[in-house]
C-alpha positions as CSV (number, residue, x, y, z in Angstrom):
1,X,-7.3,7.4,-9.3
2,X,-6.4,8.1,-13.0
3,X,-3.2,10.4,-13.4
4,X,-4.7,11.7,-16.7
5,X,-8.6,12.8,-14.6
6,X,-6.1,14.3,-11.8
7,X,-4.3,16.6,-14.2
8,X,-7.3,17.1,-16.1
9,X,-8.5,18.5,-12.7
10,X,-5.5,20.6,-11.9
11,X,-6.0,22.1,-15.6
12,X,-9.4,22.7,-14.6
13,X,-10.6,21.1,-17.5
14,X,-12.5,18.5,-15.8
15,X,-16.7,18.5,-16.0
16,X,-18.7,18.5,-12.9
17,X,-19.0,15.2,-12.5
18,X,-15.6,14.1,-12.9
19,X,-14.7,17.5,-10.3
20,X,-16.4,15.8,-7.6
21,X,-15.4,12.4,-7.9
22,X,-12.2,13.5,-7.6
23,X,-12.6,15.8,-4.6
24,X,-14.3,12.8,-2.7
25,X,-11.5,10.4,-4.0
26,X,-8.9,13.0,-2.2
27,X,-11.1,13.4,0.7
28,X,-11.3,9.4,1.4
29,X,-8.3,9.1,2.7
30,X,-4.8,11.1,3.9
31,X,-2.7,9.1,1.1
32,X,-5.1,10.6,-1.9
33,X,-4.6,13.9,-0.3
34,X,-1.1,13.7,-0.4
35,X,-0.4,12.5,-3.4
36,X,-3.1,15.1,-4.9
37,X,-1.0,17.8,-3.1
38,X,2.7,16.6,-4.4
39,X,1.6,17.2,-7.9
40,X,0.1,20.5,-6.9
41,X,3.4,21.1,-6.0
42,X,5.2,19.8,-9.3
43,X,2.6,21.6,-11.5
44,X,3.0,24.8,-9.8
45,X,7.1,24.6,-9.7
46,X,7.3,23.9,-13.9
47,X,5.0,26.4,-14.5
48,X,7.2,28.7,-12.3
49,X,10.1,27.2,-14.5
50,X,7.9,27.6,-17.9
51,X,8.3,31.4,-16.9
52,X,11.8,31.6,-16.1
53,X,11.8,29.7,-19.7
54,X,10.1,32.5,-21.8
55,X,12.0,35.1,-19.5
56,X,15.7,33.4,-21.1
57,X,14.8,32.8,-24.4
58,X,13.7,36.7,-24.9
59,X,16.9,37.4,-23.3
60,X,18.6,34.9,-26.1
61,X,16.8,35.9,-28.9
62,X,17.5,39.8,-28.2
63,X,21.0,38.9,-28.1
64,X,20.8,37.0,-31.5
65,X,19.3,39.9,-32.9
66,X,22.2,42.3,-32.0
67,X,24.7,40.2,-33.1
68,X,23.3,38.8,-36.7
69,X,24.9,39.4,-39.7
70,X,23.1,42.4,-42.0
71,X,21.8,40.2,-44.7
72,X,18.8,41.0,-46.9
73,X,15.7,41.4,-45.2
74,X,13.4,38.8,-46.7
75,X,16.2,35.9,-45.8
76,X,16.9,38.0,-42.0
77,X,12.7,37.4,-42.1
78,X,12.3,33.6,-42.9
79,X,15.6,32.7,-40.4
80,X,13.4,34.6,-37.8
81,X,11.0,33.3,-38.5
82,X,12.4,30.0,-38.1
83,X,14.0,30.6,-35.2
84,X,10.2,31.5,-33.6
85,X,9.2,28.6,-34.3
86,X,12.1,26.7,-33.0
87,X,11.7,28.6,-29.7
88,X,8.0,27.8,-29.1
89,X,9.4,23.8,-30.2
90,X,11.9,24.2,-27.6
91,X,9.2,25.1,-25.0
92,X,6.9,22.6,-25.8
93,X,10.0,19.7,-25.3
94,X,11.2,21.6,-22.6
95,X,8.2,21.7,-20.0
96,X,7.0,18.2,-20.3
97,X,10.7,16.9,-19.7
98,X,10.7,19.5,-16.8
99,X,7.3,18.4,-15.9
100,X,9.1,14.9,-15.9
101,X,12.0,15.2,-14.2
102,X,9.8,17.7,-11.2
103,X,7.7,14.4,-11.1
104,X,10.3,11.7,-10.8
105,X,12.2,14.2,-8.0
106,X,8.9,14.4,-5.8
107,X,8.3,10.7,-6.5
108,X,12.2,9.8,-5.3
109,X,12.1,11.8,-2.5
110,X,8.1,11.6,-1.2
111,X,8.0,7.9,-2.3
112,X,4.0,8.3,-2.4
113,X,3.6,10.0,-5.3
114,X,3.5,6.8,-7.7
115,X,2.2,4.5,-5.1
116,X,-1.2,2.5,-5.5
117,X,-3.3,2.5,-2.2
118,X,-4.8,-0.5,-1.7
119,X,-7.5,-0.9,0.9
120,X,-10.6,-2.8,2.4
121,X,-14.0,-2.2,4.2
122,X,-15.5,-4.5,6.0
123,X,-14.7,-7.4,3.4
124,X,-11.5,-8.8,2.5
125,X,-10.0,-8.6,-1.0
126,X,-7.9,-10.3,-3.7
127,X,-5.5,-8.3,-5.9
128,X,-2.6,-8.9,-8.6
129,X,0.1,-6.0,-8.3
130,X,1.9,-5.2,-11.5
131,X,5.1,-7.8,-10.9
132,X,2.3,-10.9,-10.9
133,X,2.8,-11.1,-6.8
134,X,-0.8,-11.8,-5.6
135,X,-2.1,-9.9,-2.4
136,X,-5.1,-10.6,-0.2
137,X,-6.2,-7.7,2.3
138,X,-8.2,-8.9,5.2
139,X,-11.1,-6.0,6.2
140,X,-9.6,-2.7,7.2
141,X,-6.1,-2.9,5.9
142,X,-4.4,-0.2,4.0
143,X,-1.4,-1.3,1.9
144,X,0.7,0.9,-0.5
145,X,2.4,-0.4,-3.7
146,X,5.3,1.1,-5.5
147,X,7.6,-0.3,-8.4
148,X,8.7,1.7,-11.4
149,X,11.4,0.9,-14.1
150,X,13.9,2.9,-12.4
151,X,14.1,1.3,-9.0
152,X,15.4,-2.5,-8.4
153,X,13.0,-2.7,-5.6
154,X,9.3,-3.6,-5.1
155,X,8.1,-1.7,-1.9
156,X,4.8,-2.0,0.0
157,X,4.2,-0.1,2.8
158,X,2.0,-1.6,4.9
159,X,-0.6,0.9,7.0
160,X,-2.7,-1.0,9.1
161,X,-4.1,-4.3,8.9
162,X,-3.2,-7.9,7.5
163,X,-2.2,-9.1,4.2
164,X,-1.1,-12.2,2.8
165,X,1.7,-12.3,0.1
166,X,2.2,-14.2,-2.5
167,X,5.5,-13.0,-3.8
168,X,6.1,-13.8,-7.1
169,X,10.1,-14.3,-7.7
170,X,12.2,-11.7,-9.4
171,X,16.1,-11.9,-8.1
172,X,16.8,-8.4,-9.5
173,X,13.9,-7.1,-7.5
174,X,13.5,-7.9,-4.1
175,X,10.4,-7.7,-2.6
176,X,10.3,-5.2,0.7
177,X,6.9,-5.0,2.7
178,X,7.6,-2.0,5.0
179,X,5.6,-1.7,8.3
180,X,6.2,0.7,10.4
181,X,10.4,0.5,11.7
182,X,10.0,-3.2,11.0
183,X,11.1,-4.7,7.3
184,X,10.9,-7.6,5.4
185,X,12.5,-8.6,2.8
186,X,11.9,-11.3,0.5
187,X,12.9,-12.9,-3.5
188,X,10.1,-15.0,-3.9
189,X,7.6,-16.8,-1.2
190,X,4.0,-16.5,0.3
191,X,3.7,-14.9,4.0
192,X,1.4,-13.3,6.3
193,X,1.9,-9.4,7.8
194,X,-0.1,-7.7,10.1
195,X,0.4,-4.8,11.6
196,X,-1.4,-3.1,15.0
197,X,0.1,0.2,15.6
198,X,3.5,-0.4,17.2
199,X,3.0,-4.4,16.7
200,X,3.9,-6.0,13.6
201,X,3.9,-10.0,12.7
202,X,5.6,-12.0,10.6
203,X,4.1,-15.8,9.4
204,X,6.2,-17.8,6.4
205,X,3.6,-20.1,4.9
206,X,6.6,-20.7,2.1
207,X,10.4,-20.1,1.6
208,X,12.1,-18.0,3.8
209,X,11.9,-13.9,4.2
210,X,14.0,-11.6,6.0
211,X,13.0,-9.9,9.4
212,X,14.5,-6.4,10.4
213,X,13.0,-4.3,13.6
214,X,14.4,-2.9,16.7
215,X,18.5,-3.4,15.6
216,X,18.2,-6.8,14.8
217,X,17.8,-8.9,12.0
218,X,16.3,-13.2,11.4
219,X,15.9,-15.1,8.9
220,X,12.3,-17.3,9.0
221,X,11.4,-20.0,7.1
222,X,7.9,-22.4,7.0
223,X,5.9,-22.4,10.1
224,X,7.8,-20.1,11.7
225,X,6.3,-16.7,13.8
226,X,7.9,-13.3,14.6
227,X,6.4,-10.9,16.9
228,X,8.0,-7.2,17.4
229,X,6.4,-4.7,19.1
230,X,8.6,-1.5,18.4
231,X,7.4,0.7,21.5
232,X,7.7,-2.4,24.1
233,X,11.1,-3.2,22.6
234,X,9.7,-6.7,22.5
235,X,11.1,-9.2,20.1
236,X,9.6,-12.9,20.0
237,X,10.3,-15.8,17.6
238,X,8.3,-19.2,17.4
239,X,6.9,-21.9,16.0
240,X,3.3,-21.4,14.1
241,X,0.9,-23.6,16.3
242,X,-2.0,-23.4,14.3
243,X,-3.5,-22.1,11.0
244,X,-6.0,-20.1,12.0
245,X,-4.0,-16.9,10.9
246,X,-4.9,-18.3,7.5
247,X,-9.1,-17.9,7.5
248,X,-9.3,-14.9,5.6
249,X,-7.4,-16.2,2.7
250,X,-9.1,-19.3,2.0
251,X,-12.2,-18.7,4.6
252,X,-11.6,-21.4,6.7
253,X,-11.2,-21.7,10.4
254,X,-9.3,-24.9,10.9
255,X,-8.7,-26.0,14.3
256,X,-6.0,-28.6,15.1
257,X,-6.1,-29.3,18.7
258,X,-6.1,-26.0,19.4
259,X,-7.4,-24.3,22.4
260,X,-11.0,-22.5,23.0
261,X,-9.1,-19.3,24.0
262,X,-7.2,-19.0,20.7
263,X,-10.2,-20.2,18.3
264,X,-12.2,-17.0,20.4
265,X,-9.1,-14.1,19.9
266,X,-9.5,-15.2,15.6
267,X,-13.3,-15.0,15.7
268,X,-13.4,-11.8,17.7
269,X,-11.2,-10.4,15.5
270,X,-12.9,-12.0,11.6
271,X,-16.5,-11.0,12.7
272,X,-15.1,-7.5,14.7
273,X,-17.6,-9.1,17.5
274,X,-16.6,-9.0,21.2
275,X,-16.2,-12.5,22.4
276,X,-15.5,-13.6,26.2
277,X,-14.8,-16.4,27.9
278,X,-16.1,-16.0,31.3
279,X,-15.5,-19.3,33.4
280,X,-11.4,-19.3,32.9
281,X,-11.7,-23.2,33.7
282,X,-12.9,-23.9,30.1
283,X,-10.5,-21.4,28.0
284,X,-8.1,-24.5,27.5
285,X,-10.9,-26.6,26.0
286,X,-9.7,-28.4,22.7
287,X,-11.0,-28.6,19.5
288,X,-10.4,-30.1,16.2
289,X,-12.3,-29.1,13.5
290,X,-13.2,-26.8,10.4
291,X,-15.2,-24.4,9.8
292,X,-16.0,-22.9,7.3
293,X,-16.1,-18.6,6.9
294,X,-20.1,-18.0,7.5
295,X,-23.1,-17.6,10.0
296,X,-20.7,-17.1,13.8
297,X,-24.2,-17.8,15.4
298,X,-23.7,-21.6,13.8
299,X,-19.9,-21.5,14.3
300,X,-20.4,-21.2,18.3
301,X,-23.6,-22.9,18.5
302,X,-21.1,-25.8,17.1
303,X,-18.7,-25.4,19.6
304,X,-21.3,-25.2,22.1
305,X,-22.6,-28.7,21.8
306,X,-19.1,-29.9,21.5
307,X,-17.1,-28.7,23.8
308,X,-20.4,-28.6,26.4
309,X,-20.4,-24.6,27.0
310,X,-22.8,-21.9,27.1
311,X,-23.2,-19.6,24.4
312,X,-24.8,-16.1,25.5
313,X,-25.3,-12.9,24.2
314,X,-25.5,-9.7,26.3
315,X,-26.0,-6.8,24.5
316,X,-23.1,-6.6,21.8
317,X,-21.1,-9.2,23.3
318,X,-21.1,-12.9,23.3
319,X,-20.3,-14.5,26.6
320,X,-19.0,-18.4,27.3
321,X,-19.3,-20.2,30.1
């Protein structure tokens, strides 16, 4: 949302249209609301200060008054009326800087306030942040982005979901994907993050990125996995086994020897479909293959034939066996 449309709203200056697409734009989600509500906050605290303003420069020029020198009344006018003018100059330089430096307090400390939210429906998405990193949101992720001039840090705080970064290098400013208590930091590489609640993990698909969660700290590189789940206490390293983790980025499912029961966990979760494999003697099947991101109905009717199965739907589920 435009900062200029939200102030023009908090002015009350907006016109109906533009009053109700921002209401629904703070109603969408918690993040608008709170950002909406931090400068709330800053407007009503420099207007509170604008007061206090007016009260001490009363106070000044009152002062002034009984301390001038007695000098001829045309000349006592004009320097008055100069020094009006320089008052009501003073105010007008005076708010916005207080306006400024209310802002860039609530943004320090909340964080939010400057952040972009990025999110995704039931699609996935493709943005450029600022820095020229690339990002791709699979469906129903919610990321937020922050870097300003002051800060030697690029921050996204990652909500829910699974991105892939494409980090573009920058020494001075590290790159710090935040989910949850776990933290990763990086210079310049491309990597996976997904988060589940508690769960977060961590795939390198270049360069190397560094892991912090539960008290300790790894280094990964290509083709390696991390796996911390912050309520279990659980903390799992290992070797990347297949790239199915990458279908949402290039929308491919490519199979490399990999087992039926791992090729049904990535469709049930790309197509948000309920998948099961009910005869437990064929969930170590193998395939290798690619498919490519369309019609599931032709993806399993595929595997069907090849792997010799039956495919079955019941209800809202599909059922192998």
């Amino acid at each position: 949302m435009d900062d200029i449309l939200l102030t023009k709203y908090l002015l009350n200056e907006t016109s109906e249209a533009e009053s109700i697409s921002v209401r629904a734009w703070i109603a969408a989600h918690p993040d608008h609301a709170r950002r909406y509500e931090h400068l709330q906050r800053i407007w009503k605290t420099s207007k509170s200060l604008g007061n206090q303003l007016t009260v001490n420069e009363e106070e000044a020029w009152h002062r002034f008054v009984e301390r001038r020198d007695s000098v001829h009344t045309r000349r006592a006018g004009i320097q008055a009326q100069r020094m009006g003018w320089l008052r009501y100059a003073a105010a007008l330089v005076l708010l916005p800087l207080m306006l400024w430096a209310l802002y860039d307090f609530w943004n320090t400390r909340y964080g939010d306030a400057a952040s972009i939210v990025y999110e995704t429906g039931e699609s996935t998405h493709t943005y450029t942040l600022r820095d020229g990193s690339i990002i791709t949101l699979n469906s129903f992720a919610t990321l937020r982005y922050a870097q300003t001039a002051r800060t030697k840090q690029r921050i996204a705080t990652l909500e829910e979901g699974e991105v892939f970064f494409k980090v573009k290098s920058d020494p001075d400013k590290p790159f710090i994907v935040q989910s949850g208590e776990v933290t990763v930091t990086v210079l310049g590489t491309s990597f996976h993050v997904k988060r589940s609640g508690d769960e977060t993990e961590v795939i390198v698909e270049s360069g190397h990125v560094k892991v912090s969660g539960l008290k300790r700290q790894v280094e990964l590189s290509l083709g390696q996995k991390l796996l911390i789940n912050t309520a279990t206490q659980r903390f799992e390293e290992e070797r990347v086994s297949d790239q199915l983790h990458n279908y949402y980025v290039d929308n491919r499912f490519v199979a490399v020897n990999t087992p039926l029961w791992r090729i049904v966990e990535v469709l049930s979760e790309a197509y948000h479909t309920e998948i099961q494999i009910e005869n437990p003697q064929i969930r170590d099947l193998r395939m290798t293959t690619t498919f490519h991101r369309g019609d599931l109905d032709r993806i399993l009717d595929v595997i069907g034939m090849t792997l010799r199965i039956e495919v079955k739907r019941q209800g809202n589920k599909i059922v192998l066996r």
